[in-house]
C-alpha positions in Angstrom: 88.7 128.4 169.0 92.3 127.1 167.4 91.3 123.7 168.6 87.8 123.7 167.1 88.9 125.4 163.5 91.7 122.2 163.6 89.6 119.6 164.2 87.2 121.2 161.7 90.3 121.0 158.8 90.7 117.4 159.7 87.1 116.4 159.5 86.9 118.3 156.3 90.4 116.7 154.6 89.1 113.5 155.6 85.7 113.3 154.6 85.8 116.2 152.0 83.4 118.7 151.5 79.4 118.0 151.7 78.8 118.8 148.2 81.6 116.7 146.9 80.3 113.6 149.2 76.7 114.0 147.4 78.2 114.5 143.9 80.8 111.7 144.1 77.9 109.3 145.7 75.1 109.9 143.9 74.0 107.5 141.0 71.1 108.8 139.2 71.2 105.2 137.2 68.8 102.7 138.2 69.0 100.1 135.3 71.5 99.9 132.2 72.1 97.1 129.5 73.0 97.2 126.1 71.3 96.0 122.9 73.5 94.7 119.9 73.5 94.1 116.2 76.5 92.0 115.5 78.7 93.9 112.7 75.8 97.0 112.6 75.9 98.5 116.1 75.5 98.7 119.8 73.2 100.3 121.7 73.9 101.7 125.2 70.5 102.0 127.4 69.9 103.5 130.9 67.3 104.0 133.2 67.6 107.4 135.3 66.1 108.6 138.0 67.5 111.7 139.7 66.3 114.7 142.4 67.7 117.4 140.3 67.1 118.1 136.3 69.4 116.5 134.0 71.1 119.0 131.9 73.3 116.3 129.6 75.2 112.9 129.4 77.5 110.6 128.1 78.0 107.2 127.9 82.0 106.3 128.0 82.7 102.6 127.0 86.7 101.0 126.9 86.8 98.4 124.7 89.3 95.4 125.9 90.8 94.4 123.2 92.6 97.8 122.4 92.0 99.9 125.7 90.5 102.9 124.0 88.0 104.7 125.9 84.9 105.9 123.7 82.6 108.6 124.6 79.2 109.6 122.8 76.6 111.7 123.8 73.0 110.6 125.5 69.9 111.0 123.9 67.3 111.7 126.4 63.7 109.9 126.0 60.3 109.9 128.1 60.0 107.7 131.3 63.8 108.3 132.3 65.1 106.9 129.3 68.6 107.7 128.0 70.5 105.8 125.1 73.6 105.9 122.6 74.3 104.2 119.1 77.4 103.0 118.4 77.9 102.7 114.7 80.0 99.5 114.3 80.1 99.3 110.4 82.1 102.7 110.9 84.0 101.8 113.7 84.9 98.0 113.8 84.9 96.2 117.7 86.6 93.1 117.6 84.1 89.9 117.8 83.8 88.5 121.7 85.8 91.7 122.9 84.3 92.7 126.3 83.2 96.1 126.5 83.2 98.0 130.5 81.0 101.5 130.2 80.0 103.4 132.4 77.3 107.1 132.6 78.3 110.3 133.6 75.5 113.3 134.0 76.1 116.8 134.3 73.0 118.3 137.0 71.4 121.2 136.7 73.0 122.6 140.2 76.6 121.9 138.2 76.4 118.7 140.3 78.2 115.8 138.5 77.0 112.0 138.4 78.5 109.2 137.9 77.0 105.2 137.4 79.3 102.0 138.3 80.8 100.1 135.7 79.0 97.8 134.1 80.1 95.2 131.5 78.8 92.8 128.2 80.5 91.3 125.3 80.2 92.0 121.8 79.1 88.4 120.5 78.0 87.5 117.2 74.6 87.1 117.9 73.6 86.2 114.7 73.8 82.2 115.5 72.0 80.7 118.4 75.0 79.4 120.7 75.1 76.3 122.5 77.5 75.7 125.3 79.7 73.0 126.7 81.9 73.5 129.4 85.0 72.0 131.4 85.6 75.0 133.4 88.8 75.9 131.7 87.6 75.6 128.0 84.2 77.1 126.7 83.3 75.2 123.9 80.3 77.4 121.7 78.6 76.1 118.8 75.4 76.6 117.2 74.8 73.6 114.7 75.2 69.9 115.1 73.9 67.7 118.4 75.1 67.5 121.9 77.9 65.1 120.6 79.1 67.2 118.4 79.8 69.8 121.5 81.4 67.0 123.4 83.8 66.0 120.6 84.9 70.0 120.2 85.5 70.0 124.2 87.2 66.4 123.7 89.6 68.0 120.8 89.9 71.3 122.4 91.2 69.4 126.1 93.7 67.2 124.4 95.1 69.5 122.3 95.4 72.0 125.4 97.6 69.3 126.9 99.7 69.2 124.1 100.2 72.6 123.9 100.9 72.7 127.0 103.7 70.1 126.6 105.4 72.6 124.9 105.0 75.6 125.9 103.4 75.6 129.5 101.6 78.7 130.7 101.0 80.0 134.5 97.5 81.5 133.4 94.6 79.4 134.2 91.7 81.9 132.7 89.1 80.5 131.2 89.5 80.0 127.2 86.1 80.6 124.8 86.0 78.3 121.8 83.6 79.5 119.2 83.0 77.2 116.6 81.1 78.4 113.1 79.5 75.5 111.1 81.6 76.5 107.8 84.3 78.9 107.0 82.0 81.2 105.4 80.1 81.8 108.5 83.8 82.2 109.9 84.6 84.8 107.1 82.0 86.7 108.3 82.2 87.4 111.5 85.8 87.9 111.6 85.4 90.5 108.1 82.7 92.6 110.6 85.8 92.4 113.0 88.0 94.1 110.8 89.8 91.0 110.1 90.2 88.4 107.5 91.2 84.8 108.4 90.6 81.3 106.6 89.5 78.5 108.9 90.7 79.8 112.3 91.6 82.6 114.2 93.0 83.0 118.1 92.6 86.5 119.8 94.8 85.4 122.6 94.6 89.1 124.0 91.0 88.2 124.9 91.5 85.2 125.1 89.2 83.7 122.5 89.9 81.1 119.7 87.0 80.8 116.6 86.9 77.9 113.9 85.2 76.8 111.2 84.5 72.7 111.3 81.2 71.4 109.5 79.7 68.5 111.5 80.1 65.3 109.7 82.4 62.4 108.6 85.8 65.1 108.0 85.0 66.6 111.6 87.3 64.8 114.0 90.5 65.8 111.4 89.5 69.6 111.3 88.7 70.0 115.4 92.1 68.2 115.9 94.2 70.2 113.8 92.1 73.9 113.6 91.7 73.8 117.7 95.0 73.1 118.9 96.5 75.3 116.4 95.3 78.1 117.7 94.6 77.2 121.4 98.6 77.4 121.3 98.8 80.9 120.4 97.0 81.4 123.5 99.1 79.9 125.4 102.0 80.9 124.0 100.8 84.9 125.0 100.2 83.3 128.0 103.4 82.6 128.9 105.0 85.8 127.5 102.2 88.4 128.0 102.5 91.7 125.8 106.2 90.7 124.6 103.8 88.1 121.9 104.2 90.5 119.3 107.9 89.9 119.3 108.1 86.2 118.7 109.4 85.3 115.6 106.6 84.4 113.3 108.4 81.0 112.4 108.1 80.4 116.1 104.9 81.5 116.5 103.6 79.7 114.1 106.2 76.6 114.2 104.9 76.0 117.9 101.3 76.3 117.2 101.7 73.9 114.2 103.4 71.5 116.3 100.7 71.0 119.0 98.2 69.9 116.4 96.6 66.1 117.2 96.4 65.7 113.4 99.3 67.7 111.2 98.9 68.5 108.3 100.1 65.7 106.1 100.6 67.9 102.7 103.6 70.0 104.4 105.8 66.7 104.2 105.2 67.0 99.6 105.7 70.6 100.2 109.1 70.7 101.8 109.9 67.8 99.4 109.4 69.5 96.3 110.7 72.6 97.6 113.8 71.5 99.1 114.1 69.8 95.4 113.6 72.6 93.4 115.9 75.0 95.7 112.7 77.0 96.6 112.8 76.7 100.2 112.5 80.2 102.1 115.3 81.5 104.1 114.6 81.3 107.7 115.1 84.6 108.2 112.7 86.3 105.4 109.9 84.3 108.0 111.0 86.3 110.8 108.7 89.4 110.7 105.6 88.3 109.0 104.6 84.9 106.1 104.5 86.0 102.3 101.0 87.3 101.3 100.4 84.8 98.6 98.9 81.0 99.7 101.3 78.9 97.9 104.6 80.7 99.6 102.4 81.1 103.2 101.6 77.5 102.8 105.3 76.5 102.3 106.0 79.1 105.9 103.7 77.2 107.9 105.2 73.7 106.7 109.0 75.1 106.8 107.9 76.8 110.3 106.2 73.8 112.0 109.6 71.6 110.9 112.1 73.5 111.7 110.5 74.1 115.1 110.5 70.1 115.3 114.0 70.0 114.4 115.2 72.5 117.5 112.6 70.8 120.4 114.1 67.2 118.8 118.1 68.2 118.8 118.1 70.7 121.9 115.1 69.8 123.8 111.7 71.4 125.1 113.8 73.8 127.3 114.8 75.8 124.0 111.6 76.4 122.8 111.3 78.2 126.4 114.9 79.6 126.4 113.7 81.1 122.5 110.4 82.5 123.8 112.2 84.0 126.4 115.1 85.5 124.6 112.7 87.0 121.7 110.4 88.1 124.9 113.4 90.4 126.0 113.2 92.3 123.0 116.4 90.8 121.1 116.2 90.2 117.5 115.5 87.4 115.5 119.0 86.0 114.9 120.4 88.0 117.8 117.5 85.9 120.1 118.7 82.3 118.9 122.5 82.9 119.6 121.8 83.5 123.1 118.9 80.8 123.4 121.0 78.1 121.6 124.7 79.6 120.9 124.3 79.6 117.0 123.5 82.6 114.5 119.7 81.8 112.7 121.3 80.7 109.6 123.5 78.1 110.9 121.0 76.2 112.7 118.6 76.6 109.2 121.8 74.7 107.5 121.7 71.9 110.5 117.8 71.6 110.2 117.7 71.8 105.9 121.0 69.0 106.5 119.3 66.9 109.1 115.7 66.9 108.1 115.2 67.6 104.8 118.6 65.3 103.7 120.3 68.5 102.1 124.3 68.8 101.4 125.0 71.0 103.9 128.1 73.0 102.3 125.2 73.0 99.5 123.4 75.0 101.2 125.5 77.1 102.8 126.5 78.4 99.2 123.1 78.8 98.3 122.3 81.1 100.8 125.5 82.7 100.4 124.9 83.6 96.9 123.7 87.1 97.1 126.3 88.0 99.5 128.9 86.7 97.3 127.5 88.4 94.1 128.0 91.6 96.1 131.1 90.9 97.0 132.0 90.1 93.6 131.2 93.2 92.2 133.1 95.9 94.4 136.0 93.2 93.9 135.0 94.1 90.4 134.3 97.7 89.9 138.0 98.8 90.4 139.1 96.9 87.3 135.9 98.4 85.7 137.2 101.8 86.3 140.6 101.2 84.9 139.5 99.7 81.8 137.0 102.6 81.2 140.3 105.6 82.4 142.5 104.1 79.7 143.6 106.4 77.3 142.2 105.2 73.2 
């Protein structure tokens, strides 16, 4: 008797219980998909079929991009019918996130149900994609001819290499390019995202990069500079996974500016005029984010995409990676560049402002030593302040 009741406890911790088995294996779901209305909602369908009454259900979705899990309640309808709206003008999703949900019943015996997991992306399907493909890069578009495609693919591959030149990652997923036929088209999608962008935008989380280039005679300049641009931002979370958030904007930026086939020529006038009026931005106000207003962000992305030049040219690709990596480990912004390349932030923007934009370096060290030095002028001051004002009449 000892022996059977034993070998009784071990079939049952192995296999479980009977009624768990059925609950944990049953799938009342026959059929699911989902129906969409870029930047309105999405609708969560299911075909059911079960043995035992349904008493409720829920659809549970986890969206990608932020890892939140959702759950809304099923409707029931005739012919084994369940479904869910998801409001999305209430609750933005960002565009081409992927979206894994899953069904879970409650039976009438108290049984529970659950389905597999099932996926779809939230695409803008407002635009009738086309798609060219070269197994790493996923070119879509939606107007202009099959040449048009082959040139995006063409711009989108060689900027990847150069990219890549700087900043090489050990990923090898598979990159979507979606390419909107003007910005406003652009605007939009990325406004129902919760976002607002100009001509292009990299989700390197999902790994998805949209653009705005019109086909025409001004294509091959826009695909060359708007692709690369932000095919490096991808890359450069590539290389340093969820520590992307702490690169230095400059950097961020600088490096993405940098692999572009065809830079923008108007940054050259704009550190010019700049560096001649004594406008130019301290390196260090760049750090954390770009100022809000497009003259002064304009001036970040041409002082950014320089002074990156200036550190690849005088120490080499190896301190781009040696920055990345220093700023990846959580140090600060001026703390990360004395370990990467032995000098305090501010010293090597005197070297870069000294040896590419021809400044006096002592100059500008007294420039940017201003402030400090007023400050220090007044407590040196404030003493004699006092005694003047505790004089007697």
């Amino acid at each position: 008797m000892r022996r059977f009741l034993l070998c009784f406890v071990m079939a049952v911790s192995l296999l479980g219980w009977p009624q768990q088995v059925r609950a944990q294996a049953m799938n009342v779901v026959e059929q699911a998909w989902v129906e969409t209305e870029f930047g309105v909602q999405v609708t969560f369908w299911a075909r059911i079929q079960s043995p035992i009454p349904i008493l409720r259900g829920v659809v549970y979705f986890r969206d990608d991009f932020d890892g939140i899990t959702r759950a809304l309640p099923l409707q029931m309808a005739a012919e084994g019918l369940v479904s869910s709206r998801y409001d999305v003008t209430q609750n933005v999703l960002r565009p081409f996130t992927t979206l894994t949900y899953w069904f879970e019943f409650t039976l009438q015996d108290g049984q529970a149900a659950r389905s597999a997991d099932y996926q779809t992306r939230y695409e803008d399907n407002r635009f009738p994609w086309k798609e060219v493909s070269n197994g790493l890069l996923r070119v879509h578009w939606y107007e202009g001819d099959d040449a048009f495609g082959a040139a995006l693919l063409d711009a989108a591959s060689r900027g990847m290499n150069q990219a890549s030149g700087l900043l090489p990652a050990t990923s090898l997923a598979p990159v979507d390019i979606y390419v909107y036929a003007t910005a406003q088209d652009l605007q939009g999608a990325l406004f129902l995202g919760g976002e607002q962008w100009i001509g292009g935008h990299a989700n390197p989380k999902l790994g998805v990069v949209m653009a705005a280039v019109t086909p025409g005679p001004g294509q091959g300049i826009e695909m060359e500079r708007l692709l690369p641009h932000e095919l490096a931002h991808v890359l450069l979370y590539r290389s340093v996974g969820h520590a992307y958030d702490r690169l230095p904007v400059w950097l961020n930026e600088g490096v993405a500016s940098l692999a572009e086939l065809y830079p923008n020529p108007d940054y050259v006038l704009a550190l010019e005029t700049a560096s001649r009026q004594g406008t130019l931005l301290p390196m260090q106000d760049l750090c954390a984010s770009f100022p809000p207003d497009a003259a002064s962000a304009f001036l970040a992305y041409a002082q950014s995409q320089s002074f990156v030049r200036y550190l690849r040219d005088t120490y080499g690709s190896t301190a781009l990676l040696a920055l990345t990596s220093a700023y990846a480990d959580g140090l600060g912004c001026n703390e990360g560049a004395v370990r990467a390349l032995g000098a305090p932030l501010s010293q090597l923007e005197v070297r870069w402002r000294e040896t590419a934009l021809g400044e006096n370096a002592a100059a500008v060290f007294l420039r940017n030593m201003l402030p400090y030095l007023a400050v220090l002028g007044l407590l040196l001051l404030l003493p004699f302040i006092g005694l003047i004002q505790r004089r007697p009449v």
